[in-house]
C-alpha positions in Angstrom: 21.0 20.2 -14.6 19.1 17.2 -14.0 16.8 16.9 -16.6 17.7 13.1 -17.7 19.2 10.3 -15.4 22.4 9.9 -17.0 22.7 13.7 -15.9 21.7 13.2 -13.0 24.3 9.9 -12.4 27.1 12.8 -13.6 26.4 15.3 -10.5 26.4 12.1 -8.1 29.5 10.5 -9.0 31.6 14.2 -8.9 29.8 14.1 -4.9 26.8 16.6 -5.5 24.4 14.5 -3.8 24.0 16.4 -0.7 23.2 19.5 -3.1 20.7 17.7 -5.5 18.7 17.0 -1.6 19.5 20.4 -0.6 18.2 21.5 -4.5 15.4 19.3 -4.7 14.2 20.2 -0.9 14.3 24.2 -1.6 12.2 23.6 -4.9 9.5 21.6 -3.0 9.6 24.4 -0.1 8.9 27.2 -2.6 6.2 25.5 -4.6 4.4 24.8 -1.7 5.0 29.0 -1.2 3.8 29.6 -4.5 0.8 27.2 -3.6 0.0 28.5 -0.7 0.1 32.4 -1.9 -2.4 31.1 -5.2 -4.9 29.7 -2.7 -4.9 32.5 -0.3 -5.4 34.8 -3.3 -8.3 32.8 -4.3 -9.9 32.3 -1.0 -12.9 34.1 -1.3 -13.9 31.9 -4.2 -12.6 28.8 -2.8 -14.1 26.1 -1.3 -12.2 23.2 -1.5 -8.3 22.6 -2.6 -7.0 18.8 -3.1 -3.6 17.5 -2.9 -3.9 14.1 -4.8 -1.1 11.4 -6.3 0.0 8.0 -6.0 0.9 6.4 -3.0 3.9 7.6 -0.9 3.9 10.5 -2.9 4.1 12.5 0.3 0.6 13.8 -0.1 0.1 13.6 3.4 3.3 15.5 4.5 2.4 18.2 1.4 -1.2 18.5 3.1 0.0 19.3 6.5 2.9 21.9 5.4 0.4 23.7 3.2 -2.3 24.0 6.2 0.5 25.0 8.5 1.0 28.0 5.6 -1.7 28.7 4.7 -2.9 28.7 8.5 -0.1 31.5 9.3 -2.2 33.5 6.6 -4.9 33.3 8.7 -6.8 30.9 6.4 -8.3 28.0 8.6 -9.4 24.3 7.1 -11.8 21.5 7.4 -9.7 18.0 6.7 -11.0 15.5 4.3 -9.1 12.4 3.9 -10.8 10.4 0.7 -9.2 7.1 2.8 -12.3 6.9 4.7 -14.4 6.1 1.3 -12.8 3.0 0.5 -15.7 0.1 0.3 -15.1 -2.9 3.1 -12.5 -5.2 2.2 -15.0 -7.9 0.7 -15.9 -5.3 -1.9 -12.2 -4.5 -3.0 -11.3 -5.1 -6.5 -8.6 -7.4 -6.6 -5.2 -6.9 -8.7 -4.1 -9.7 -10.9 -2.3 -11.2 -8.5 -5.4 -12.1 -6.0 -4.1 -9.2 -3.8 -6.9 -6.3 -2.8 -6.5 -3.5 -5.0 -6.3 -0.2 -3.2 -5.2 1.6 -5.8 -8.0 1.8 -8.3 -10.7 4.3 -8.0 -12.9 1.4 -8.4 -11.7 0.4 -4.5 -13.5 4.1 -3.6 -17.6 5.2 -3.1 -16.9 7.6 -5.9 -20.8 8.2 -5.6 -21.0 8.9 -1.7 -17.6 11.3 -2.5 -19.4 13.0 -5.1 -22.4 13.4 -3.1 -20.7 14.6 0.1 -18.7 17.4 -1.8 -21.3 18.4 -3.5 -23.5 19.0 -0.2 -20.0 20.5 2.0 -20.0 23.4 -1.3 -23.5 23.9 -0.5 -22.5 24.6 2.9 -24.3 21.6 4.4 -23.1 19.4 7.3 -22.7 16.0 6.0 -21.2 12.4 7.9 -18.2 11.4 6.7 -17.4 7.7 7.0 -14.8 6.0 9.2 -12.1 3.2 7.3 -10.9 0.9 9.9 -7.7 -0.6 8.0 -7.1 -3.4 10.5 -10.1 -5.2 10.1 -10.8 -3.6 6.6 -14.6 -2.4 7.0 -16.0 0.9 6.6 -18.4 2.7 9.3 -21.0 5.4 7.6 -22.3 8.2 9.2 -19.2 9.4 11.9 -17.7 12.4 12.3 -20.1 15.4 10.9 -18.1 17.9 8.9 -19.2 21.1 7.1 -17.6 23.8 5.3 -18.3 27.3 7.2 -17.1 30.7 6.0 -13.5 31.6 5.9 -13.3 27.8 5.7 -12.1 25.3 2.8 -12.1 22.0 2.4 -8.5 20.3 2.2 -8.9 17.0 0.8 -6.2 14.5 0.7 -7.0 12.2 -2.3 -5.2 9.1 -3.8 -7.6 9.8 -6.8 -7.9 13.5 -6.4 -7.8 14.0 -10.5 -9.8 10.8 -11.2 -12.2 12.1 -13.7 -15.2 10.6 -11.2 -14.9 13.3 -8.9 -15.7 15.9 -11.2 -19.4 14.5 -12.4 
């Protein structure tokens, strides 16, 4: 019974707090379950599976408890982080506030992507770049990755259902 806020207001003030956490935790456990069990059914016609959304999100923590699920089924992975694409800092759209703009799709090689998941279906090795954050530049051509069989691609995506990344 938390479909609306003012519901949800209700359960806290009688004290049900710790059970909404203990509610909402259990629901997140057995999606990722369900996920897990849909991709294992599917992997011998996957190649690639993406956990995207916005920032803090908890992409990154969903990524890692679906491999370590999906690596008990005896299913084994190839990490993609889509991080790595973002264009050097100089190249960063800004927001309207001057700041850079991570966010945006825009802030991503949406063609290099594209290329490099196209080639890793085909089964070829491709570079994957290197984002340093600290000095905010991008390396090319560092750490060769490739898709083998009994493998699949898990990518971890800000942008993940950006329409770009399906041309």
């Amino acid at each position: 019974n938390l479909h609306t806020v003012e519901s949800t207001n209700e359960r806290i003030k009688k004290g049900d707090f710790p059970q909404i956490v203990h509610e909402a935790e259990s629901f997140y456990e057995n999606q990722l379950d369900t996920a897990a069990e849909m991709i294992k059914a599917r992997s011998h016609e996957l190649k690639m599976v993406m956990v995207s959304g916005p920032s803090s999100s908890g992409k990154t923590t969903t990524t890692y408890k679906l491999e370590q699920r999906l690596k008990k089924m005896g299913m084994r992975f190839v990490p993609l982080i889509v991080d790595h694409y973002f264009f050097d800092l100089e190249m960063h759209p800004v927001d309207e506030f001057g700041d850079h703009d991570f966010e945006t799709p825009q802030a991503l090689d949406l063609e290099l992507i594209n290329d490099h998941l196209k080639r890793l279906s085909a089964g070829e090795e491709v570079k994957i770049p290197y984002y340093d954050f600290k000095i905010g530049k991008r390396y090319l051509d560092r750490t060769p990755i490739q898709i083998h069989d009994n493998e699949v691609l898990l990518i971890d995506s800000l942008h993940g259902l950006y329409p770009a990344f399906s041309k």
